[in-house]
C-alpha positions, 0 to 999 in steps of 0.5 A: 753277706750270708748265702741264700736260703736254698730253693728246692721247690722245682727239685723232683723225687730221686729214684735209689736202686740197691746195690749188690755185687756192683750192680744197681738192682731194684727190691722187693718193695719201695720205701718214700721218704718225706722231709719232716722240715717241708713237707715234700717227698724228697726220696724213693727207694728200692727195698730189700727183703731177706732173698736180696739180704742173703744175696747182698751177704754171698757177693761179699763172701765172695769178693773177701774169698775169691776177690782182690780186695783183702789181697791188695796191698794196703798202698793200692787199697788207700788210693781207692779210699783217697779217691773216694775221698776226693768224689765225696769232697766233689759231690759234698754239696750234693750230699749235704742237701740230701742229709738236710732233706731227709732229716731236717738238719741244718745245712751249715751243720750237714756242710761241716758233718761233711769236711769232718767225713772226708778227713775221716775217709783220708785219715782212714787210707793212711791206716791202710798203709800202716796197719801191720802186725808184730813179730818176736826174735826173741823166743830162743835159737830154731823158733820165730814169732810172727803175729798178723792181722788178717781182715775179719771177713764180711762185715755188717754195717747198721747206721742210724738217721741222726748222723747219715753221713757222718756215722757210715764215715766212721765206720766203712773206710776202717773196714776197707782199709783192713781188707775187709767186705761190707753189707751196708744197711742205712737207715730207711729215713736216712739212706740217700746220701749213703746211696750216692757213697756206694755210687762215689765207691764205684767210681772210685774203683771198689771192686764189685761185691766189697760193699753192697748197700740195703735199704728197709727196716730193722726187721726185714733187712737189719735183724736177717743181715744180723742173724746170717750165718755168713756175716763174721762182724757186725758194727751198730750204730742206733739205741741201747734197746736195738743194740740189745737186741743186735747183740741177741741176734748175733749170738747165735753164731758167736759174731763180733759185735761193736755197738755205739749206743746211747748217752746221757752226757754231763757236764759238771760245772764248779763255780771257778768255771768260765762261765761264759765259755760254759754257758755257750757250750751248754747250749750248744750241747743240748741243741745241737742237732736238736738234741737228736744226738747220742753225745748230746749234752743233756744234764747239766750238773752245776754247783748250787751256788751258781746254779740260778745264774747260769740257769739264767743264763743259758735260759737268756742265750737259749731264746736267741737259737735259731729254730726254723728252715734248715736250708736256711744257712743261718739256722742252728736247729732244724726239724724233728725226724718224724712226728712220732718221735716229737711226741715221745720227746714231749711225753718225757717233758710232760711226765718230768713236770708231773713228778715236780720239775719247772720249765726254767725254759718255756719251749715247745712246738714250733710251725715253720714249712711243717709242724715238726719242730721243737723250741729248746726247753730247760727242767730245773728241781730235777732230782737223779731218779727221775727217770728225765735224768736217766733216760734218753730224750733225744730232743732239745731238752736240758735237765739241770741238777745241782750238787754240793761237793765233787763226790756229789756230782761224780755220783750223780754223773755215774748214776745212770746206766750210759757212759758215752761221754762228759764235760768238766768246767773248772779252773782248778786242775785238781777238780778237773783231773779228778772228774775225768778219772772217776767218771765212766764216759768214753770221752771226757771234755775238759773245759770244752764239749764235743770237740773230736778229731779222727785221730781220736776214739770213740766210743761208750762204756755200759749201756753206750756200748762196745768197741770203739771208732776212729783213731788209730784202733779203729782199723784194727778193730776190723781185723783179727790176729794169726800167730805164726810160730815158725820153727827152724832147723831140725825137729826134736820131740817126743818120738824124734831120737836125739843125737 
């Protein structure tokens, strides 16, 4: 039997204060927030402005120089991080109902964003256990080398609306496991759940200033937390063009940055391919989330001798997606994050068609509790310099193109600025390993798409970005090294007589 629709109708509007220096504050302004999938006002938040982001960044300057946190050992920092862990598994629902609202996602979706987040917030805690530094005996007799991995300093975090909770989850728990303290900045569309993070941190025992949570936009909190000259990293998460400019802001005072950014994600299909599994994972791909994801896999590279047949095909499956209420648990795709951003996608359609594509799939706008969804659309007769095959669209739309031989579909794959992450379908080992090899992607399926686990990296090439999240490196990434060259016995040198 499958669960019931969620009711929210009787939910009233929450109330979000800020978080600074442990203490629950009101901003300068208040921010609401609608649910693009009914309509109603789902969240109220306080606003920072650049008084409450210079104040947000000196209680994490002075918890990482006078607190506890980067001093602790990285036994009692996991256990802050395993209770974390356990709260959010114990409020799960509670989040996943927030992240649905706000961006209109499906709930089934939101549930599982959810479990993958708390496996990453444990997988993070052994991490702070295991993180250590090297050392060199071998240097000759008087002379030790001893390398540590000291914790960065203040960290700025800037997480988009797509992922809300998820994305804030591959980020903060690396950053507390290497002793590091943090700014949060959420997205203004997204910010509920990770509010209710800084109250499950609290709970948890963080001690106050670790991470301080700001909610406004990209100009009057992202840009200044960017630019303080007091922040030592900053970790981005969003579209190429802000990332651009995040790198910008951050070079006045030489910060580290990490960027995860766009994609225009592939997948390369021979005709040996089982097309069944391919079928399904192609449109899987390119509706997941609505499209709203920057691993979205949305070019389809086919062989031309198979290409009307799984154009066909993943037409047929295409039409059985169900689009509607995303507090229905039966619902794959959900609404569209603002109206604004449903017209652009409809722009892109709109100028691909004039430039010669076809609607092999006839989608389009579709009213449920709102007017804010979008029905998959599929584009044949797309060539690689349209700009639909090299932008990104962010919406339920597949391009297919199609190609000859393996160096054509390399090339076509490789032809776009991004290099998030590709797919391969092939029986043949050979096709297989070659594509791998030779495409510029972070990530690369084989005979599968946008499996992941939290051992695993992530992260893009090129215009996708820089550094990389999850996985074993990905607490380094918060650190940086010290040499220790430790010299014993007595001291020779220049001015130093020898016996």
């Amino acid at each position: 039997m499958s669960s019931p629709v969620l009711d929210v109708s009787a939910r009233k509007t929450v109330a979000y204060q800020l978080l600074i220096d442990g203490i629950w504050c009101d901003g300068s302004s208040v921010i609401e927030r609608r649910s693009p999938a009914h309509d109603m006002l789902v969240s109220r938040y306080q606003a920072a402005d650049v008084a409450l982001v210079d104040r947000a960044v000196a209680a994490a300057r002075r918890a990482f120089e006078q607190g506890t946190w980067r001093w602790m050992s990285g036994k009692d920092r996991a256990s802050v991080l395993h209770r974390a862990a356990s709260l959010i598994e114990q409020r799960a629902e509670e989040i996943a109902l927030l992240d649905t609202l706000e961006a209109g996602k499906p709930i089934a979706q939101v549930r599982g964003e959810i479990a993958g987040a708390i496996d990453i917030w444990r997988y993070a805690a052994s991490l702070a256990r295991t993180l250590h530094g090297d050392s060199y005996d071998t240097l000759g007799q008087g002379t030790l080398g001893v390398v540590l991995r000291e914790p960065f300093g203040v960290v700025a975090l800037i997480t988009p609306w797509n992922f809300p909770f998820l994305i804030v989850s591959q980020k903060l728990p690396f950053a507390l496991a290497a002793g590091c303290t943090v700014v949060v900045k959420p997205s203004e569309l997204t910010s509920a759940s990770t509010l209710v993070l800084g109250e499950i941190l609290t709970e948890a025992g963080l001690p106050a200033g670790v991470v301080n949570i700001l909610v406004g936009t990209g100009r009057d909190v992202g840009a200044p937390m960017v630019a303080h000259p007091d922040v030592d990293m900053v970790s981005f998460t969003g579209s190429t063009a802000v990332g651009r400019a995040t790198m910008a802001g951050a070079s006045n005072s030489l910060k580290k940055v990490s960027l995860e950014l766009g994609g225009k994600n592939p997948q390369i299909v021979f005709p040996d391919a089982d097309l069944d599994a391919v079928v399904d994972a192609v449109v899987f791909g390119a509706n997941f989330n609505a499209g709203e994801c920057c691993n979205a896999g949305s070019r389809l590279i086919v062989h031309e001798s198979i290409a009307d047949d799984v154009v066909r095909l993943v037409a047929e499956l295409s039409k059985r997606v169900k689009v509607g209420d995303p507090l229905d648990p039966t619902t794959q795709v959900g609404a569209i994050i603002t109206a604004d951003h449903l017209a652009k996608i409809e722009r892109h359609v709109s100028r691909a068609l004039a430039e010669g594509a076809k609607m092999a799939l006839q989608g389009g706008r579709a009213s449920f509790s709102s007017n804010q969804f979008l029905t998959p659309m599929i584009l044949t007769g797309v060539t690689p310099g349209m700009p639909i095959a090299r932008e990104e669209v962010f919406g339920p739309v597949l391009s297919v193109l199609t190609f000859r031989a393996i160096d054509e579909a390399i090339a076509i794959a490789n032809g776009v600025g991004y290099g998030l992450s590709a797919a391969v379908w092939s029986r043949d080992i050979d096709n297989c390993t070659t594509v791998a090899r030779r495409v510029r992607a972070g990530t690369v399926w084989v005979n599968s798409f946008m499996d992941g686990a939290s051992e695993l990296p992530f992260g893009g090439v090129g215009q996708s970005g820089l550094g990389r999240e999850l996985g074993r490196a990905a607490v380094e990434d918060y650190t940086e090294t010290k040499t220790l060259n430790i010299h014993t016995g007595p001291r020779t040198g220049w001015w130093i007589p020898r016996e």
